[in-house]
C-alpha positions in Angstrom: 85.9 -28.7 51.1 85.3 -29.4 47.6 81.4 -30.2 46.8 80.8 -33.6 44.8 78.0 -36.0 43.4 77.0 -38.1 46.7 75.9 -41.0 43.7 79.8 -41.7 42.6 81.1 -41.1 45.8 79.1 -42.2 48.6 80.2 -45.8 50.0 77.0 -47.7 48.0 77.2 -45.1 44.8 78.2 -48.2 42.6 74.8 -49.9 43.7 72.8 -47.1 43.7 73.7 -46.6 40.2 73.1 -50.3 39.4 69.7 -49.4 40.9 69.0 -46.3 39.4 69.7 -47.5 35.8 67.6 -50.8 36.7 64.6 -48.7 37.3 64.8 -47.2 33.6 63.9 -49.7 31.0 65.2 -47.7 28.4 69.3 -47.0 30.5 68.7 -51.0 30.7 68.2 -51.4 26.8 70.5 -48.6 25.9 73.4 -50.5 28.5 72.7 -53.6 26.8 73.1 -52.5 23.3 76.2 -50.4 23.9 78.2 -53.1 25.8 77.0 -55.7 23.1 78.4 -53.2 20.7 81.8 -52.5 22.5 82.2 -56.7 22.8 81.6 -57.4 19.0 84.4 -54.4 18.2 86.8 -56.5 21.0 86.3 -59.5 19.8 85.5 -59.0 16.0 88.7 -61.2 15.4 86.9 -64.0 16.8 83.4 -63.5 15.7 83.7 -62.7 12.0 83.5 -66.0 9.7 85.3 -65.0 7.0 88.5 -62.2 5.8 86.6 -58.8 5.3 88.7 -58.6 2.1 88.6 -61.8 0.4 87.1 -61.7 -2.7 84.5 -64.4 -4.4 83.2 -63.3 -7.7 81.0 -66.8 -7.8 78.7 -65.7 -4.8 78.6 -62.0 -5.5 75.2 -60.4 -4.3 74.1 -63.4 -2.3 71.2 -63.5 -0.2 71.1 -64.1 3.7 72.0 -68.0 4.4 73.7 -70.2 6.7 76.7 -69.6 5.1 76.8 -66.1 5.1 74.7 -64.2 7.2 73.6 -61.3 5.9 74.9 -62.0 2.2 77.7 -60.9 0.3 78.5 -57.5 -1.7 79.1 -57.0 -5.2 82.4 -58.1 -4.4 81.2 -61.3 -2.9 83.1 -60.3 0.4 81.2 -61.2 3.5 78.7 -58.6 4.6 78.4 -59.7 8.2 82.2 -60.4 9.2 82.6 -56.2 7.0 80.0 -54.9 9.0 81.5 -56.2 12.3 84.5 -55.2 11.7 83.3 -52.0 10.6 81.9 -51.5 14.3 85.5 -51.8 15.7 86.5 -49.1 13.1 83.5 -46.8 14.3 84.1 -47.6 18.1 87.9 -46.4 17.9 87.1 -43.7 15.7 84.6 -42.5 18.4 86.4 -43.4 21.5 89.3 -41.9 20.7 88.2 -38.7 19.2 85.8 -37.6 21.4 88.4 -38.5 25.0 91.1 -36.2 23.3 88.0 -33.6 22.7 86.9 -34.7 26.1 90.4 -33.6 27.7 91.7 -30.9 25.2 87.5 -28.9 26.4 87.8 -29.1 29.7 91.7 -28.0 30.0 90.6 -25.0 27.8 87.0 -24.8 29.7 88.7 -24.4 32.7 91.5 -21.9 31.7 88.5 -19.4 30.1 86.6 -19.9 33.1 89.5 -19.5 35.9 91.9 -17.5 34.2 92.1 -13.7 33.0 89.6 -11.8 31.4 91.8 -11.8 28.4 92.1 -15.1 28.2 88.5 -16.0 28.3 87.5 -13.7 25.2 90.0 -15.1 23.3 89.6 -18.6 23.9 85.7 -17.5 23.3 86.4 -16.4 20.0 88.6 -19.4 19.1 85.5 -21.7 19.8 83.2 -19.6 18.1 85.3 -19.3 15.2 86.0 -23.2 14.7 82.1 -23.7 15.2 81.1 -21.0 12.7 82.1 -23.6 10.1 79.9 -26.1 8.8 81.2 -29.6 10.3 81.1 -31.2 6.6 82.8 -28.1 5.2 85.4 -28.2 7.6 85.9 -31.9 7.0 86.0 -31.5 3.3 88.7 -28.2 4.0 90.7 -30.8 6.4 89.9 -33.7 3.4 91.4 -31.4 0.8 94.5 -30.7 3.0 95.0 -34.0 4.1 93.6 -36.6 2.2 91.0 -39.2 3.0 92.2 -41.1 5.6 91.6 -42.6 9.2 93.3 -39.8 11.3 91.5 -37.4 9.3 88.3 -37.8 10.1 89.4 -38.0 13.9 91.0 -34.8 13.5 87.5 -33.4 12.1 85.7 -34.9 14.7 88.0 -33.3 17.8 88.4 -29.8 16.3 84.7 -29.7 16.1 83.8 -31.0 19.4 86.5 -29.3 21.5 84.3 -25.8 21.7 80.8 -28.0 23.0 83.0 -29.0 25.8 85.1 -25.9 26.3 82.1 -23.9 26.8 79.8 -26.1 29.0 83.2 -26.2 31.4 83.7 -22.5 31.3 80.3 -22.0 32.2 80.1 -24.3 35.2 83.6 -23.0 36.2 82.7 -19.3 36.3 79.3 -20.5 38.1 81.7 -22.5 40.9 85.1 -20.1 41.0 82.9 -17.3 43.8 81.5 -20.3 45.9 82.4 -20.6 49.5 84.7 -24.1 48.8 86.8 -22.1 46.3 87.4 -19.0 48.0 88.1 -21.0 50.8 91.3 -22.8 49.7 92.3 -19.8 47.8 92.5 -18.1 51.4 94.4 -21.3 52.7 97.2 -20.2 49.1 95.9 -23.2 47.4 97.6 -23.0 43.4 95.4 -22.5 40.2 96.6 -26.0 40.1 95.3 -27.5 43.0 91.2 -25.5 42.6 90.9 -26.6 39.1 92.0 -30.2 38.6 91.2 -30.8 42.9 88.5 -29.1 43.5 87.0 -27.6 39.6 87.2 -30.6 38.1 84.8 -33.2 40.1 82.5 -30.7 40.1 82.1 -30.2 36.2 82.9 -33.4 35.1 79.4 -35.3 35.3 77.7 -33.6 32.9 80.8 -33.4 30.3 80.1 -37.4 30.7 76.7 -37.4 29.8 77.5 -35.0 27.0 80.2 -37.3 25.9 77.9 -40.3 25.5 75.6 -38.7 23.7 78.0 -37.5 21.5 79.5 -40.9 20.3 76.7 -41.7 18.1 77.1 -38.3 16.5 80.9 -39.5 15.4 79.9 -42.3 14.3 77.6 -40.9 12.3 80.4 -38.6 10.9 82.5 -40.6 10.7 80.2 -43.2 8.7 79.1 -40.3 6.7 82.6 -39.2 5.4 83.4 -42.9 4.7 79.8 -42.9 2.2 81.2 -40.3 0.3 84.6 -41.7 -0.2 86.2 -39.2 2.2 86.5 -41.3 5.4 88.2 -44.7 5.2 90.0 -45.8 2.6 88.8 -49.2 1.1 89.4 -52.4 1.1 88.5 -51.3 5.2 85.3 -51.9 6.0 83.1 -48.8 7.3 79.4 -48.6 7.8 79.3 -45.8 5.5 81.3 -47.6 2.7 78.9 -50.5 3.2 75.9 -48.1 3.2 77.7 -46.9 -0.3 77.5 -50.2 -1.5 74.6 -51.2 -1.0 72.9 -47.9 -2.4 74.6 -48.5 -5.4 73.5 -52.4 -6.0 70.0 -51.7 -4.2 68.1 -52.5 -7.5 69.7 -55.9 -7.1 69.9 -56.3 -3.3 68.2 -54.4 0.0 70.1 -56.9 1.8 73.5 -54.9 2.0 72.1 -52.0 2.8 70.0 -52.9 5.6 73.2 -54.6 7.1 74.7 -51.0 7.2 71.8 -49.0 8.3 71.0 -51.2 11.3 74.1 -51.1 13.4 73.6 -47.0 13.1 70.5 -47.2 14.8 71.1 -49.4 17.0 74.3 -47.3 17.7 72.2 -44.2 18.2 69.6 -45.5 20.1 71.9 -47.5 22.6 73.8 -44.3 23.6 71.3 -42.1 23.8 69.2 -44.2 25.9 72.2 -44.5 28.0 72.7 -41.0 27.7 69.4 -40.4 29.3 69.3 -42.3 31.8 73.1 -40.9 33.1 71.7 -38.1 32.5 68.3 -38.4 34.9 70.6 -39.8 37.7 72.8 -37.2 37.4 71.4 -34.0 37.4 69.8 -32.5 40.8 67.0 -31.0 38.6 66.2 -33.9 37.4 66.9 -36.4 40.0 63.7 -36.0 42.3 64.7 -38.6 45.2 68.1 -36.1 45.6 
């Protein structure tokens, strides 16, 4: 009978979670700032005042005001309506790169930790080879190859993410493939199939969740990071790194541009990885004393 978390899957888990997470100030405040962050991205359409791309030379450089609300750029575009739409850019970027890394980890994680012998030293040295690489040498390699773009950076972002994943699965698979549960339906001719997606797989991935929101504000990061130095997004898109750019570059005039950028970053960071903490304390038997 395959072992599993009694929080998700117990008849009250959803409660207890809601319960769990309530008792944490910090899960509250990290909850609050990631689903105010995933609502601005889904409705940016709605929210932002102004086209991120229209250009007004008159009120280039602006300060804050009713009009706009955290000024305009050197452009005189909108800094509010670039910077929420540069959120939905950094959400997609993140959500989508690290599911496929997500999936594409633990299908390899579980194949080096099920399969063959052979199998599990090369995949071992595929991971270790990909993470032997510097991630912004690798993403200036890829850059080179590819040119800047949107999928680019994604592609960065999975290749070097895949082997964090593939090996935390491995290790929890070879930890779980001599337990009782598992040699119990291979005696009963259950498939390789069947023990790792049925009975593997529940087992391993809680902590690959945890490890995933954590991980989100490290994208974003990334992906923000390539976009300041040109190599990310190409303009007129907004990005939080090509808004960080531009404010650097008219700081001497304005700190207001700037400061748009760099706040949605922290909060960013701090709003998943106070979420990721808190998963992370109800999660784990070690750490979860009331278990």
């Amino acid at each position: 009978m395959t072992q599993k978390n009694n929080i998700i899957h117990s008849p009250s888990g959803v409660s207890m979670f809601v319960k769990k997470i309530g008792r944490d100030p910090l899960g509250i405040l990290g909850l609050i700032l990631v689903t105010g962050m995933i609502l601005s991205a889904m409705g940016a359409d709605w929210i932002i005042p102004y086209d991120t791309s229209a250009i007004n030379i008159r009120e280039r450089l602006a300060s804050p005001s009713m009009t706009h609300f955290l000024g305009t750029d050197h452009l005189g575009r909108d800094t509010f309506s670039r910077v929420i739409m540069g959120g939905r850019i950094a959400l997609w970027v993140a959500l989508v790169s690290t599911a496929v890394s997500l999936i594409l980890g633990t299908i390899l994680g579980l194949m080096a930790g099920y399969g063959p012998r052979w199998l599990d030293n090369l995949l071992i040295l595929l991971f270790d080879a990909i993470r032997s690489f510097p991630t912004i040498m690798f993403a200036l390699a890829m850059v080179t190859l590819l040119g800047p773009s949107l999928n680019t950076v994604i592609i960065v972002v999975i290749a070097t993410s895949i082997p964090a994943y593939g090996r935390v699965v491995r290790t929890q698979t070879q930890a779980l493939k001599h337990n009782e549960f598992i040699l119990a339906e291979q005696s009963q001719g259950a498939g390789m199939f069947r023990v790792l997606f049925v009975h593997m797989l529940p087992n391993v991935i809680g902590p690959l969740l945890i490890i995933a929101s954590m991980d989100i504000p490290v994208v974003v990061t990334i992906e923000a990071g390539l976009s300041f130095l040109g190599l990310g997004v190409k303009p007129p898109t907004p990005s939080w790194g090509s808004i960080l750019y531009d404010g650097y570059s008219f700081i001497r005039n304005t700190p207001w541009i700037i400061i748009a950028g760099g706040i949605p970053l922290v909060l960013t960071t701090l709003g998943f990885t106070f979420l990721g903490e808190s998963l992370r304390d109800i999660f784990d038997p070690k750490l979860n004393k009331e278990q």
